[in-house]
C-alpha positions as CSV (number, residue, x, y, z in Angstrom):
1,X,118.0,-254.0,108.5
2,X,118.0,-250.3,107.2
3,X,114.5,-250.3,108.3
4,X,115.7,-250.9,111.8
5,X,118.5,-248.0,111.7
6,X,116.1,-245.3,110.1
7,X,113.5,-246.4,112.8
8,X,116.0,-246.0,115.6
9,X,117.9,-242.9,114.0
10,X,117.7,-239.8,115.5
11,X,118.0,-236.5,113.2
12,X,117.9,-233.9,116.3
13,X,120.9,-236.4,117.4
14,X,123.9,-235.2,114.9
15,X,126.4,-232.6,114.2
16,X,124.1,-231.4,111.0
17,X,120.9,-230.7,112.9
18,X,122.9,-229.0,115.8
19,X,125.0,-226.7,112.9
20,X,121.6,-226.2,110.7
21,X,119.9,-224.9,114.5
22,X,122.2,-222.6,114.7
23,X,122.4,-220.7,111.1
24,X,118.7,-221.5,110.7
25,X,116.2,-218.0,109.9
26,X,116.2,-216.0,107.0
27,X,119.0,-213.6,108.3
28,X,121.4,-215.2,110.5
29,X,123.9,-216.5,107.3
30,X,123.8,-212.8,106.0
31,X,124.7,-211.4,109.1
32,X,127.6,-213.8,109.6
33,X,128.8,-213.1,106.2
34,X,128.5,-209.3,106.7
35,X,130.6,-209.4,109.8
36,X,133.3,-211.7,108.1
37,X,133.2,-209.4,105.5
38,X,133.4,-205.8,107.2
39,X,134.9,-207.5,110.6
40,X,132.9,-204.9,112.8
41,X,129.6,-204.0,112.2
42,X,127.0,-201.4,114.1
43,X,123.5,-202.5,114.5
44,X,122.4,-200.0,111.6
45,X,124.8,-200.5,109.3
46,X,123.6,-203.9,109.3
47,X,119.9,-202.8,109.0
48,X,121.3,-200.8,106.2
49,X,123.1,-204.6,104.9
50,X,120.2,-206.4,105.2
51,X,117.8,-204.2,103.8
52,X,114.4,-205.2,104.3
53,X,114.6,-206.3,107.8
54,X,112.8,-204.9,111.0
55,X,114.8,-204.0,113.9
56,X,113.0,-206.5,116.3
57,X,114.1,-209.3,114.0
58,X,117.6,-207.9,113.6
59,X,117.6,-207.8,117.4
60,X,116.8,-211.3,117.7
61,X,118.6,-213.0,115.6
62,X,121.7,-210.9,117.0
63,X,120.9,-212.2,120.2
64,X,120.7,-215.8,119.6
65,X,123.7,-215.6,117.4
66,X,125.3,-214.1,120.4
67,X,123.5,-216.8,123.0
68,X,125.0,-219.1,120.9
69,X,128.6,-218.0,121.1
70,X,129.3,-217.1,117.0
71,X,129.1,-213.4,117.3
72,X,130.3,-211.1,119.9
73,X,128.5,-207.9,121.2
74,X,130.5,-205.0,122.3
75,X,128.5,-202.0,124.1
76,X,130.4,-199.2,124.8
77,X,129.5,-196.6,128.0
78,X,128.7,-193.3,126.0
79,X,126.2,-191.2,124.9
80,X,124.5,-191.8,122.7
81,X,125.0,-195.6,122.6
82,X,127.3,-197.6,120.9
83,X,127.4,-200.9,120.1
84,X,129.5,-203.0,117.6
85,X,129.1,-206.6,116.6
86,X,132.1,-209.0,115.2
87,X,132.7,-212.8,114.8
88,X,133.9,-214.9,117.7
89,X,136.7,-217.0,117.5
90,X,133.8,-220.0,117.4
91,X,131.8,-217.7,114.3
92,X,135.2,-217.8,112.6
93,X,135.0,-221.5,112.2
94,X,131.5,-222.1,111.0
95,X,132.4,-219.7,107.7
96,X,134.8,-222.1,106.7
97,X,131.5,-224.5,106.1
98,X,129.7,-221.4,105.1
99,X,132.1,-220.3,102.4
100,X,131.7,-223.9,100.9
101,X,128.2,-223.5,101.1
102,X,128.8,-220.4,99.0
103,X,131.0,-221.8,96.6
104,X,128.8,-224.8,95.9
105,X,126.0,-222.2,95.2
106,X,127.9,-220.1,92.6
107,X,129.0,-223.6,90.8
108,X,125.1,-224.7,90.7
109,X,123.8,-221.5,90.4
110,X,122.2,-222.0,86.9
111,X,121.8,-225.9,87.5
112,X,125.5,-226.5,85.8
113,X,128.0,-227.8,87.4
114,X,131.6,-226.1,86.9
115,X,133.6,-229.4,87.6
């Protein structure tokens, strides 16, 4: 019976595979914690955040967190450009699961649990 259900299951199907697509990449967690952190964010003082991250992959991974609705982009019309980068309403949401994530981390850290 199991059998049957793993057989038929479909992983790319639920709410986890959907939220890990989403947060999935090296940087896109940091950069959602910076920005709950800080609120708003310029492109380079996240470069300067991340540290040893290229600007192409910054760029990226701004855009598809912005694509996918949990950051927003604000350009304004000056010289030279500015551009500023905060949570959406939606980004706000997903670090309530974040921070848990966090939490869990800093109980296991050292392969103890704190309970």
């Amino acid at each position: 019976m199991i059998q049957n259900y793993i057989e038929k299951a479909n992983f790319e199907d639920t709410g986890f595979s959907y939220t890990l697509s989403l947060i999935s990449g090296k940087h896109k967690m940091v950069i959602l914690y910076c920005l709950m952190e800080f609120k708003v964010v310029r492109f380079n003082e996240l470069k300067r955040y991340l540290k040893n991250v290229s600007d192409k992959t910054l760029s990226n991974n701004l855009k598809e967190l912005e694509k996918d609705r949990l950051i927003v982009r604000k350009e304004y019309p000056q010289i030279p450009p500015k551009v500023e980068y905060s949570l959406s309403e939606r980004g706000k949401s997903l670090m309530v699961v974040l921070d848990q994530l966090c939490v869990w981390g800093e109980n296991n850290r050292d392969g103890e649990s704190n309970e």
